[in-house]
N, CA, C and O atoms as a GROMACS GRO file, in nm:
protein
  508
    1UNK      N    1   0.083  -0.119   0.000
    1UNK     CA    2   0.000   0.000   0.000
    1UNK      C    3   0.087   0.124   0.000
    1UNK      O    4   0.158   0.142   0.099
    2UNK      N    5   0.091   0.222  -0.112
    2UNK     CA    6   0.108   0.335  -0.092
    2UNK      C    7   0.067   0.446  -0.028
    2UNK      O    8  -0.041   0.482  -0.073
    3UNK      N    9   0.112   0.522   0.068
    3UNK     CA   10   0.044   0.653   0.147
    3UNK      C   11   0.149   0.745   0.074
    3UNK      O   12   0.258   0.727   0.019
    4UNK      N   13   0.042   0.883   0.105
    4UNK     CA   14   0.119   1.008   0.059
    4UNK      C   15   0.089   1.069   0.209
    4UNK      O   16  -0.020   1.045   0.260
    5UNK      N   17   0.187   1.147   0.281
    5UNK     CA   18   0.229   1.181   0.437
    5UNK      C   19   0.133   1.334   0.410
    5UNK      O   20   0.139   1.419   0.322
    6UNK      N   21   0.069   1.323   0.499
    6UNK     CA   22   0.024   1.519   0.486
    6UNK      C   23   0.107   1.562   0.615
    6UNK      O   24   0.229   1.573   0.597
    7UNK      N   25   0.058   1.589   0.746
    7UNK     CA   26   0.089   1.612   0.880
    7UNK      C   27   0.068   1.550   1.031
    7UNK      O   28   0.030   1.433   1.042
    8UNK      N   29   0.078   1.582   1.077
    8UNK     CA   30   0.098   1.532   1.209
    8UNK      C   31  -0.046   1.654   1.277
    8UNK      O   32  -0.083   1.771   1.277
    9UNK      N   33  -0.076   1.529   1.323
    9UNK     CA   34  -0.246   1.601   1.378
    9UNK      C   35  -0.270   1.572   1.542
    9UNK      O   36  -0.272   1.452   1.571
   10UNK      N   37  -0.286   1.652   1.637
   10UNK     CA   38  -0.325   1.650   1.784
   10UNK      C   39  -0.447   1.658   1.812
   10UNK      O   40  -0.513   1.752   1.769
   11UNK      N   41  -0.515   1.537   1.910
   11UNK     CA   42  -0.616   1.507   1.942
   11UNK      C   43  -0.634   1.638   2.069
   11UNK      O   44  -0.554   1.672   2.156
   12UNK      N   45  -0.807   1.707   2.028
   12UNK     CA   46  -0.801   1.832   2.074
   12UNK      C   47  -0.915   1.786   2.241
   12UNK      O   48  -0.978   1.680   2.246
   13UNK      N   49  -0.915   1.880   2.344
   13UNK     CA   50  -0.976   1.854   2.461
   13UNK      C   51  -1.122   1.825   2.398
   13UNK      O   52  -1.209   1.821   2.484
   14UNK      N   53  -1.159   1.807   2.288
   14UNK     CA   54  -1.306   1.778   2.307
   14UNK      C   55  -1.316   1.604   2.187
   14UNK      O   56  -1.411   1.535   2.150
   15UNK      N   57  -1.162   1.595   2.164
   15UNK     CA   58  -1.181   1.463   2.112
   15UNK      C   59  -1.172   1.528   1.962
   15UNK      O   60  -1.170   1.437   1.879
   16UNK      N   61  -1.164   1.680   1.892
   16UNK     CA   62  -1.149   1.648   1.757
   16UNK      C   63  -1.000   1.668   1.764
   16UNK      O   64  -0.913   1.713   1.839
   17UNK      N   65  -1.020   1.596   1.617
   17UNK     CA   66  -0.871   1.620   1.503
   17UNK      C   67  -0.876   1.721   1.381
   17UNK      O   68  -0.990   1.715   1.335
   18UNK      N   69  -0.818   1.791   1.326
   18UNK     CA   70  -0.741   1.883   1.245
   18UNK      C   71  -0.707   1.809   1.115
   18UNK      O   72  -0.598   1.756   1.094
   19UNK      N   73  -0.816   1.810   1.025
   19UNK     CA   74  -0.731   1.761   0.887
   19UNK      C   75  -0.700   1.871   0.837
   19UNK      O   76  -0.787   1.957   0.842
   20UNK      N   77  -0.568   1.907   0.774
   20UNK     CA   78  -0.483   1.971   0.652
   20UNK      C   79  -0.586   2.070   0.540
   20UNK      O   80  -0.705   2.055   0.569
   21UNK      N   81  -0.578   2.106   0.494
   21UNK     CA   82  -0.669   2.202   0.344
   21UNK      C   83  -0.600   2.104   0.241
   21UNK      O   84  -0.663   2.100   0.135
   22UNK      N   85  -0.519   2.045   0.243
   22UNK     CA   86  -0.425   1.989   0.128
   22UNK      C   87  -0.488   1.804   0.146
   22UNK      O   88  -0.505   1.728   0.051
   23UNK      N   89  -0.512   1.773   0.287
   23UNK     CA   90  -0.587   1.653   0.278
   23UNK      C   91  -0.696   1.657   0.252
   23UNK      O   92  -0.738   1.566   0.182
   24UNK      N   93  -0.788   1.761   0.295
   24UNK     CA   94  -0.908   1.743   0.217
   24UNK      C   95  -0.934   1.755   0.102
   24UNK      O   96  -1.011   1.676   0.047
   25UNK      N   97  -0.866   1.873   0.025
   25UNK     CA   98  -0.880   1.877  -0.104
   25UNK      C   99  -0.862   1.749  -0.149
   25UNK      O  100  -0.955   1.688  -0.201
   26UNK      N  101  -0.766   1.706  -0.136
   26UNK     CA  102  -0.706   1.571  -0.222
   26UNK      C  103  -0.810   1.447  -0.219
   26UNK      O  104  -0.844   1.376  -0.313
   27UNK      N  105  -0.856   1.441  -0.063
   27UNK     CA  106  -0.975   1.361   0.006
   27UNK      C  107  -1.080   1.357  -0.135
   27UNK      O  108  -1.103   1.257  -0.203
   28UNK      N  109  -1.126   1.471  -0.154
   28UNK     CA  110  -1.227   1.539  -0.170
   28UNK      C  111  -1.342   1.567  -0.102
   28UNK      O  112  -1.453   1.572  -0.155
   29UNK      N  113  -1.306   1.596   0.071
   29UNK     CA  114  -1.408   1.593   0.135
   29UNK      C  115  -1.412   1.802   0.219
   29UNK      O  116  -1.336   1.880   0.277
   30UNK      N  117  -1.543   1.794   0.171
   30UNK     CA  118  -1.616   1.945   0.233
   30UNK      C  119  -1.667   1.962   0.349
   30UNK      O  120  -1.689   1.860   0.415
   31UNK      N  121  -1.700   2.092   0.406
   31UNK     CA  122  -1.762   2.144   0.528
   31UNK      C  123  -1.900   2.048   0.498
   31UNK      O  124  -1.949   2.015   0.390
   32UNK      N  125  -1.956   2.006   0.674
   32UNK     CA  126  -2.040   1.934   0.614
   32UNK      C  127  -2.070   1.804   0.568
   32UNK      O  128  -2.172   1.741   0.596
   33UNK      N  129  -1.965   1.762   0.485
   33UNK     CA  130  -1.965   1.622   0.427
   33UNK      C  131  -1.957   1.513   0.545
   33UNK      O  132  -1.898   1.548   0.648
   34UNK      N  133  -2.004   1.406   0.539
   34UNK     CA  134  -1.948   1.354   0.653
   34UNK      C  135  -1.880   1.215   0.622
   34UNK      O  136  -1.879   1.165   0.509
   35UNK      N  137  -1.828   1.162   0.725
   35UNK     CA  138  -1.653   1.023   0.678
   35UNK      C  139  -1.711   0.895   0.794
   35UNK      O  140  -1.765   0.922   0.901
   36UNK      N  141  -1.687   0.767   0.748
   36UNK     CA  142  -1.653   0.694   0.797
   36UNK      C  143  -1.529   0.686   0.873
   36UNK      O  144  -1.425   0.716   0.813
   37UNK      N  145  -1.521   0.635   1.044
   37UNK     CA  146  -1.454   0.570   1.135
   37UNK      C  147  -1.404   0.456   1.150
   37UNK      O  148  -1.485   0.372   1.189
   38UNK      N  149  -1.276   0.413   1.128
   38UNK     CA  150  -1.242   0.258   1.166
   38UNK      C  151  -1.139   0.257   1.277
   38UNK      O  152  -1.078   0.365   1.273
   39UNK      N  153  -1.104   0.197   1.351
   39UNK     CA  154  -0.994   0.107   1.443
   39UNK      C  155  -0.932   0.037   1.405
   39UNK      O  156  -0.976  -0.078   1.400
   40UNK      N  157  -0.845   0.055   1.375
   40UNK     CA  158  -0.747  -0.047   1.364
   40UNK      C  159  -0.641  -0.085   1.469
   40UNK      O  160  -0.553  -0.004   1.501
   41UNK      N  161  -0.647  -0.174   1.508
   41UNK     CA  162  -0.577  -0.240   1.670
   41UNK      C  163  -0.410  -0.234   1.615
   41UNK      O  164  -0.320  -0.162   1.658
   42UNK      N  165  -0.407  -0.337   1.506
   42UNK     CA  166  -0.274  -0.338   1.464
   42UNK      C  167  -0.171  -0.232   1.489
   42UNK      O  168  -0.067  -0.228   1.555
   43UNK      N  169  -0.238  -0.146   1.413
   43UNK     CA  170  -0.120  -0.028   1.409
   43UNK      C  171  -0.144   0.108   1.480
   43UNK      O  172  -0.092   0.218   1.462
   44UNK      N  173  -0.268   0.052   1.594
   44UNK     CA  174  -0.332   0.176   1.666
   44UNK      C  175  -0.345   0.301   1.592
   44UNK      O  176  -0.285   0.408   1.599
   45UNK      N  177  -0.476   0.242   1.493
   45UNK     CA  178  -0.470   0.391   1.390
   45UNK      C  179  -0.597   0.364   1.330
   45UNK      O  180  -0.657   0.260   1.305
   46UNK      N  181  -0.631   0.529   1.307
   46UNK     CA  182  -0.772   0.498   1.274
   46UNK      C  183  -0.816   0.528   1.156
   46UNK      O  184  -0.790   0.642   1.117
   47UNK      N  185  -0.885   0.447   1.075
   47UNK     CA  186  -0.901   0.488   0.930
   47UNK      C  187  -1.029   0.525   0.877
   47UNK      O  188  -1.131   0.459   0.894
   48UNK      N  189  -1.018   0.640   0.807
   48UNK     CA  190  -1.150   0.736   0.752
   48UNK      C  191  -1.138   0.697   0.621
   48UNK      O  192  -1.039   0.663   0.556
   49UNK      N  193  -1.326   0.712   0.576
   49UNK     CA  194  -1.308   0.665   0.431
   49UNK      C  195  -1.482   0.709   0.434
   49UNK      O  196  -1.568   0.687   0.519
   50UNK      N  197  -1.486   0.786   0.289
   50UNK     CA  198  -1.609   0.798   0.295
   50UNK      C  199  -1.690   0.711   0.215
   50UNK      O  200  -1.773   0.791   0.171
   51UNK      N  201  -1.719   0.600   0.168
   51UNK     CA  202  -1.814   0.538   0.098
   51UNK      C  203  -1.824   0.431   0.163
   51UNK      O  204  -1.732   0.439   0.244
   52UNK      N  205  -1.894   0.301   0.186
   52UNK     CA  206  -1.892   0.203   0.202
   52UNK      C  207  -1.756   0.142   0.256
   52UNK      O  208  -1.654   0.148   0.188
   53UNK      N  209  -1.758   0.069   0.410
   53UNK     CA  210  -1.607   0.035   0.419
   53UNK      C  211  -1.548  -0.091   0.342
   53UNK      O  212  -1.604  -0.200   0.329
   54UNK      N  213  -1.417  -0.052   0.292
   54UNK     CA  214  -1.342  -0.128   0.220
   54UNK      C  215  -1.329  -0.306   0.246
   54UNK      O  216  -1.287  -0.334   0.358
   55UNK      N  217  -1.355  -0.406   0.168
   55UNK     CA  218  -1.364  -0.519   0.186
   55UNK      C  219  -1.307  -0.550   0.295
   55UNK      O  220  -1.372  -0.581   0.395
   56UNK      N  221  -1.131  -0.545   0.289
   56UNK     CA  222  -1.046  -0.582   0.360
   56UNK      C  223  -1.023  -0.502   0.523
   56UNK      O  224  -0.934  -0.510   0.607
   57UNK      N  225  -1.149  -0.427   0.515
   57UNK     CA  226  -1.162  -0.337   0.674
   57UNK      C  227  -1.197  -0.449   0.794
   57UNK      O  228  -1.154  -0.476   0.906
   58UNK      N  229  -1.331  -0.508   0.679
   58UNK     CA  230  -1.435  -0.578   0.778
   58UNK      C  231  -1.414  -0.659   0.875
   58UNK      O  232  -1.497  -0.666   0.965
   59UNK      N  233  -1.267  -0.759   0.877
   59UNK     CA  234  -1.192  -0.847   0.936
   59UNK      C  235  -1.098  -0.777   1.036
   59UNK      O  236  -1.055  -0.852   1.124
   60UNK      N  237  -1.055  -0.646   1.041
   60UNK     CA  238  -0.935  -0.590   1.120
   60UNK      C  239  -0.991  -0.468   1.152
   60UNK      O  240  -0.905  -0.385   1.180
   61UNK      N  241  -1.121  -0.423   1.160
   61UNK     CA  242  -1.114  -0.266   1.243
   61UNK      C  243  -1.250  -0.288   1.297
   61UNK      O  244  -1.320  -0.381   1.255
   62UNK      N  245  -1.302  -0.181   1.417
   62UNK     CA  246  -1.415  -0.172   1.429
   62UNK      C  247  -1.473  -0.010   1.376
   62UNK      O  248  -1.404   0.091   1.361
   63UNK      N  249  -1.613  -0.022   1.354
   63UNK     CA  250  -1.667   0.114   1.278
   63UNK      C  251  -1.744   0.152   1.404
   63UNK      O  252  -1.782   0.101   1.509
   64UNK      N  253  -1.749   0.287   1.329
   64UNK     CA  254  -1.785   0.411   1.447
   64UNK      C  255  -1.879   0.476   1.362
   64UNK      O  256  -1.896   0.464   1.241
   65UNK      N  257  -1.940   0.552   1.449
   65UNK     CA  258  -2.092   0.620   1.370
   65UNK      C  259  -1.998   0.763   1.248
   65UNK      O  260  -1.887   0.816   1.248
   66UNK      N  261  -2.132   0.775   1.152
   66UNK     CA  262  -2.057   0.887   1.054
   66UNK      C  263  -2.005   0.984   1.124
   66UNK      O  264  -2.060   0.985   1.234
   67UNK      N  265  -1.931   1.062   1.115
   67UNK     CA  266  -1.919   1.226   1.170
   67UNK      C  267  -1.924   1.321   1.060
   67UNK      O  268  -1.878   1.292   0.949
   68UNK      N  269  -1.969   1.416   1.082
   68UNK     CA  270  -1.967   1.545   0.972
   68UNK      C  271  -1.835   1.636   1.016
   68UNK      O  272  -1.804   1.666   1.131
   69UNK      N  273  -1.777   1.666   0.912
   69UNK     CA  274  -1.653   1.711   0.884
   69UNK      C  275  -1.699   1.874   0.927
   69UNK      O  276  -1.814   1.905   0.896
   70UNK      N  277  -1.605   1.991   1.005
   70UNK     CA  278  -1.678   2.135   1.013
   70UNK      C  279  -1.593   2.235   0.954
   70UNK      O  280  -1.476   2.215   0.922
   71UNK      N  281  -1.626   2.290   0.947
   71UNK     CA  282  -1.519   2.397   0.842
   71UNK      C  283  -1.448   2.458   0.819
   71UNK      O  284  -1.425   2.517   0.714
   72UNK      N  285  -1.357   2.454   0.994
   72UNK     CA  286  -1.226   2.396   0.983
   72UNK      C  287  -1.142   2.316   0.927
   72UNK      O  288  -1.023   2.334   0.904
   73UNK      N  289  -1.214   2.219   0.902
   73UNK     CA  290  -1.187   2.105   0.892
   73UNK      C  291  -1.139   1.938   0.967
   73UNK      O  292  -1.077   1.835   0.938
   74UNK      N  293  -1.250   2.026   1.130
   74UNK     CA  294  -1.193   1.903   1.201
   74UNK      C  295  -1.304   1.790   1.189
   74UNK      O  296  -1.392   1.799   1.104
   75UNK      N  297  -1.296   1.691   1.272
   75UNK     CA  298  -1.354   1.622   1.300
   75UNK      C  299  -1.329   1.530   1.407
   75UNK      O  300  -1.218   1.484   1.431
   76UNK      N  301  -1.468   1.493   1.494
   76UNK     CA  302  -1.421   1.451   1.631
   76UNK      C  303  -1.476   1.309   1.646
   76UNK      O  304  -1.580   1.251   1.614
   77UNK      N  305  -1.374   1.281   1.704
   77UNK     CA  306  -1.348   1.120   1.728
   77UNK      C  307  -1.465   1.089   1.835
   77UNK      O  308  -1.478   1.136   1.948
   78UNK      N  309  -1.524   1.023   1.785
   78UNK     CA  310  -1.631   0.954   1.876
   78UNK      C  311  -1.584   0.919   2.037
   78UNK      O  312  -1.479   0.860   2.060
   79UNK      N  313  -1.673   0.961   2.139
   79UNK     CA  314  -1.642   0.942   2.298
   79UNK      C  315  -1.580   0.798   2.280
   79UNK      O  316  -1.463   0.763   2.296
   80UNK      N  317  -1.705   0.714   2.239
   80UNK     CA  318  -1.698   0.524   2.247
   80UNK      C  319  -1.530   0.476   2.207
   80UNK      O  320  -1.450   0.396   2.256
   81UNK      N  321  -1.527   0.575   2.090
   81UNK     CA  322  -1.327   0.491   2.018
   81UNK      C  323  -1.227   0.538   2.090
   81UNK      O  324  -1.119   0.482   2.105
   82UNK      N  325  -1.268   0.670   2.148
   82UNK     CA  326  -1.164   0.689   2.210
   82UNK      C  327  -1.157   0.662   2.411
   82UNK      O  328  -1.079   0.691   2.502
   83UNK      N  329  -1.226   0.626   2.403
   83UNK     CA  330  -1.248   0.524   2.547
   83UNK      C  331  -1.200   0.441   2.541
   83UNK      O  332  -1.100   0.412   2.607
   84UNK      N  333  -1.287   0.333   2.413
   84UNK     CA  334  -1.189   0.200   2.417
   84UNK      C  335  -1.078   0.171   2.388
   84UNK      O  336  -1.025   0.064   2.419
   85UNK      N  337  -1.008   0.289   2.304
   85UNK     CA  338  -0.893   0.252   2.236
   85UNK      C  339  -0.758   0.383   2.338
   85UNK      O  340  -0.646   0.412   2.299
   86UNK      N  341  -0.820   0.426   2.450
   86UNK     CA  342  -0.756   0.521   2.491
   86UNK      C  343  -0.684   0.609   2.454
   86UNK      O  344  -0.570   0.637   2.492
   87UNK      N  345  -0.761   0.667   2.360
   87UNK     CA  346  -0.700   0.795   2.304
   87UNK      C  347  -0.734   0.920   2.387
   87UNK      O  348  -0.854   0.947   2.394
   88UNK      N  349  -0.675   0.976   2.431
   88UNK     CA  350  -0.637   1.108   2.482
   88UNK      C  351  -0.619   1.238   2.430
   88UNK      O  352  -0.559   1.248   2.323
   89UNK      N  353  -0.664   1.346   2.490
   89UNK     CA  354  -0.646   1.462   2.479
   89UNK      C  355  -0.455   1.518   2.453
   89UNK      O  356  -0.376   1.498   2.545
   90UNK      N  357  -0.432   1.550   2.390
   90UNK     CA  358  -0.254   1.546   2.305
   90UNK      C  359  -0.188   1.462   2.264
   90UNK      O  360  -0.066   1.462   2.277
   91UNK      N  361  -0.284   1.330   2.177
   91UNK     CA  362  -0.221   1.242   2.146
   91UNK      C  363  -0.176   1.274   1.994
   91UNK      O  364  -0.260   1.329   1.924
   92UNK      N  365  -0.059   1.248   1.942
   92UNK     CA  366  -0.056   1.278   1.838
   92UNK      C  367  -0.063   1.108   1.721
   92UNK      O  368  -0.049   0.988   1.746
   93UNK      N  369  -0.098   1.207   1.562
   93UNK     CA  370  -0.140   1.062   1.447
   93UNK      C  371  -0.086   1.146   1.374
   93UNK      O  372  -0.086   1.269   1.376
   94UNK      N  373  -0.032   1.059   1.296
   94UNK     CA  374   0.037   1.077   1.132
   94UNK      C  375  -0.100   1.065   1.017
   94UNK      O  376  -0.180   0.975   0.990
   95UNK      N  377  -0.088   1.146   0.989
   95UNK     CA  378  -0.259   1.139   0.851
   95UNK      C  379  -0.136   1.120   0.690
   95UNK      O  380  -0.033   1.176   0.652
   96UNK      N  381  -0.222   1.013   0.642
   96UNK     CA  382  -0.170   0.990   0.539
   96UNK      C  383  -0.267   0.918   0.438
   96UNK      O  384  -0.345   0.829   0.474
   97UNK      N  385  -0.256   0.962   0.319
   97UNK     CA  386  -0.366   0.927   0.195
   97UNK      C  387  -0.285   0.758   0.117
   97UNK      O  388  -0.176   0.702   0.100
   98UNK      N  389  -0.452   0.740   0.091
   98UNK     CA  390  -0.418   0.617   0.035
   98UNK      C  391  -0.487   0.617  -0.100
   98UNK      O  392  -0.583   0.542  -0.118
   99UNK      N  393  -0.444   0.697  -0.194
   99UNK     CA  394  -0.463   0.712  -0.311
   99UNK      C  395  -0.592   0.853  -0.325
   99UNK      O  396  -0.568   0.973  -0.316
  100UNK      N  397  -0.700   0.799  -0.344
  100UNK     CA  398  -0.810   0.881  -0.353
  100UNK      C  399  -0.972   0.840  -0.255
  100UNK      O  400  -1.080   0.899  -0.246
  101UNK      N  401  -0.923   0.724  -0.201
  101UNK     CA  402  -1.038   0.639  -0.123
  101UNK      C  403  -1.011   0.654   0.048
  101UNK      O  404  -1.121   0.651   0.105
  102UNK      N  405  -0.910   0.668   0.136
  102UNK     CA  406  -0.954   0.676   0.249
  102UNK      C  407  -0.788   0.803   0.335
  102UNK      O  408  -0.677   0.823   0.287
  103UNK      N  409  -0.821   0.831   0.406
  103UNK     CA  410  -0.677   0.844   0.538
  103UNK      C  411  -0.684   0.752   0.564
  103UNK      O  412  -0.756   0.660   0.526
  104UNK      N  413  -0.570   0.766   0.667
  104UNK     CA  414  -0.529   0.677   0.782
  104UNK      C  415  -0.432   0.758   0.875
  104UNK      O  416  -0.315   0.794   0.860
  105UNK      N  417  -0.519   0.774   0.974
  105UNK     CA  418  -0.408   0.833   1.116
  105UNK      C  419  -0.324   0.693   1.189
  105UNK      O  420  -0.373   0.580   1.184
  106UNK      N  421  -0.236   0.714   1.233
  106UNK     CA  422  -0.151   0.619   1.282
  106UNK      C  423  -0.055   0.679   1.416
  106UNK      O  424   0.029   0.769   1.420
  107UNK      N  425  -0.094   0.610   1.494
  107UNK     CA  426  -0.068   0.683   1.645
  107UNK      C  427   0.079   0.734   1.622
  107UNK      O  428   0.153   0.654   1.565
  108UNK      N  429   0.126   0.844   1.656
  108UNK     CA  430   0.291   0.861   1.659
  108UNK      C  431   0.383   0.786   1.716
  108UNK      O  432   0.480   0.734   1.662
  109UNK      N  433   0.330   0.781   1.888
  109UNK     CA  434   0.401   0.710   1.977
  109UNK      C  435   0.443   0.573   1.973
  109UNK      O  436   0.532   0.528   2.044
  110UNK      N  437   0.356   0.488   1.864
  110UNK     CA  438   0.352   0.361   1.858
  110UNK      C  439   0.409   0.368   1.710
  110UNK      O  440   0.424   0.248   1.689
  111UNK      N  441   0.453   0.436   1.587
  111UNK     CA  442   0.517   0.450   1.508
  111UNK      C  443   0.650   0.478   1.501
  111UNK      O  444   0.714   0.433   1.406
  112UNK      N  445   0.703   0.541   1.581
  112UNK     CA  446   0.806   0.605   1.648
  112UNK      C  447   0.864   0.464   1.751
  112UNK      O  448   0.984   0.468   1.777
  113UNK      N  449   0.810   0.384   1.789
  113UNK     CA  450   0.852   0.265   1.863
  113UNK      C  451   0.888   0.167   1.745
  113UNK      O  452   1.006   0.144   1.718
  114UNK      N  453   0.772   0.106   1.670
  114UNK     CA  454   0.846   0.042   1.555
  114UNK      C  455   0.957   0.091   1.471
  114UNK      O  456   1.065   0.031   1.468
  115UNK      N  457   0.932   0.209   1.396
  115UNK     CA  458   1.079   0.262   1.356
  115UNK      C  459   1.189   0.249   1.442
  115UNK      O  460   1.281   0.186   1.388
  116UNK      N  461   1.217   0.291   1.575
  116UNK     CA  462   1.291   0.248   1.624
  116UNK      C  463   1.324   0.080   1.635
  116UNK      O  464   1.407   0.025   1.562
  117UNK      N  465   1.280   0.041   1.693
  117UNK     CA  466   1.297  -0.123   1.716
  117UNK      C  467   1.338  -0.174   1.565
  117UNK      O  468   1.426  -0.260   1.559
  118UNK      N  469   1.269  -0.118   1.417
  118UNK     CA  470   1.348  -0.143   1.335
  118UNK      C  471   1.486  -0.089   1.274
  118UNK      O  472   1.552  -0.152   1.191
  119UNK      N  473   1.527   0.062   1.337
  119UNK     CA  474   1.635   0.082   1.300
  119UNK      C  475   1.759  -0.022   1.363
  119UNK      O  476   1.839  -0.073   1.284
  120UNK      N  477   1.771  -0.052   1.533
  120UNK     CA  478   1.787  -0.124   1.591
  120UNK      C  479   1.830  -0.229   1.527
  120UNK      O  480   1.949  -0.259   1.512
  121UNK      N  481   1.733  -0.291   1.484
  121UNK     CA  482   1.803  -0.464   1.405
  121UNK      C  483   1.876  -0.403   1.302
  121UNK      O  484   1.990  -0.449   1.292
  122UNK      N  485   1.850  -0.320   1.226
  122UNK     CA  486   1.920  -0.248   1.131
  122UNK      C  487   2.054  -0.263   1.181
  122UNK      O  488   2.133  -0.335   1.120
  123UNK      N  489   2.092  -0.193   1.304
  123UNK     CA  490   2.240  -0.174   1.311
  123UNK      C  491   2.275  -0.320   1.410
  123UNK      O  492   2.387  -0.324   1.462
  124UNK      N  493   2.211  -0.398   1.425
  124UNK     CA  494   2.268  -0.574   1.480
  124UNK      C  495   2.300  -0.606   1.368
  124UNK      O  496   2.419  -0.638   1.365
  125UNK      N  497   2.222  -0.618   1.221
  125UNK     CA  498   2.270  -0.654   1.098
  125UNK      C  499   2.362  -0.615   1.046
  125UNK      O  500   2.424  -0.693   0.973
  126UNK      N  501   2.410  -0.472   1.063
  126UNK     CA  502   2.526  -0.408   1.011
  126UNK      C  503   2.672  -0.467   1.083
  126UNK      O  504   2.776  -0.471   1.018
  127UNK      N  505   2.664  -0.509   1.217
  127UNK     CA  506   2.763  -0.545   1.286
  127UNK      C  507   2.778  -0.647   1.280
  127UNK      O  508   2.870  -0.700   1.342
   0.00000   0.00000   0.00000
């Protein structure tokens, strides 16, 4: 799977997130419009998509009710996902496009751990 990286987005005291002018455009999503919610456990990251969720969702995430996008451009993470999945007020996600069909935020803290742990073997292999 290819992603294209937009920014780094902070979960705000009321539970929204901050998409980009450059992700939505690209998204193609407006004030108003509203996005599908997924979970993804794997990579503690949550994936938006507005049409029907993707075949390969149905087996690895759980869905969350629509949200309408505001004109800012945030949108707020449902109380329920972020309870269960303990997301917090300054948590930060990497937003990144997956062609023309969905994001995907991806927790920092837990991205930033794998990269590490893989640079790591990186340099056991080098030695």
């Amino acid at each position: 799977m290819n992603f294209d990286f937009y920014n780094l987005t902070k979960v705000g005291s009321r539970g929204q997130i901050s998409l980009s002018a450059e992700s939505r455009e690209d998204f193609g999503i407006k004030s108003g419009n509203y996005v599908n919610l997924a979970f993804i456990k794997e990579c503690r990251g949550i994936f938006i998509f507005k049409s029907e969720q993707p075949e390969f969702m149905k087996k690895i995430s759980t869905i969350y009710e629509k949200n309408k996008v505001q004109d800012s451009g945030q949108i707020v993470l449902p109380k329920k996902l972020r309870q269960e999945h303990n997301i917090f007020e300054g948590d930060k996600f990497l937003v990144l496009k997956k062609k023309h069909d969905s994001l995907l935020l991806i927790d920092f803290n837990s991205f930033k751990e794998k990269i590490t742990g893989i640079l790591k073997k990186i340099e056991e292999i080098k030695e």
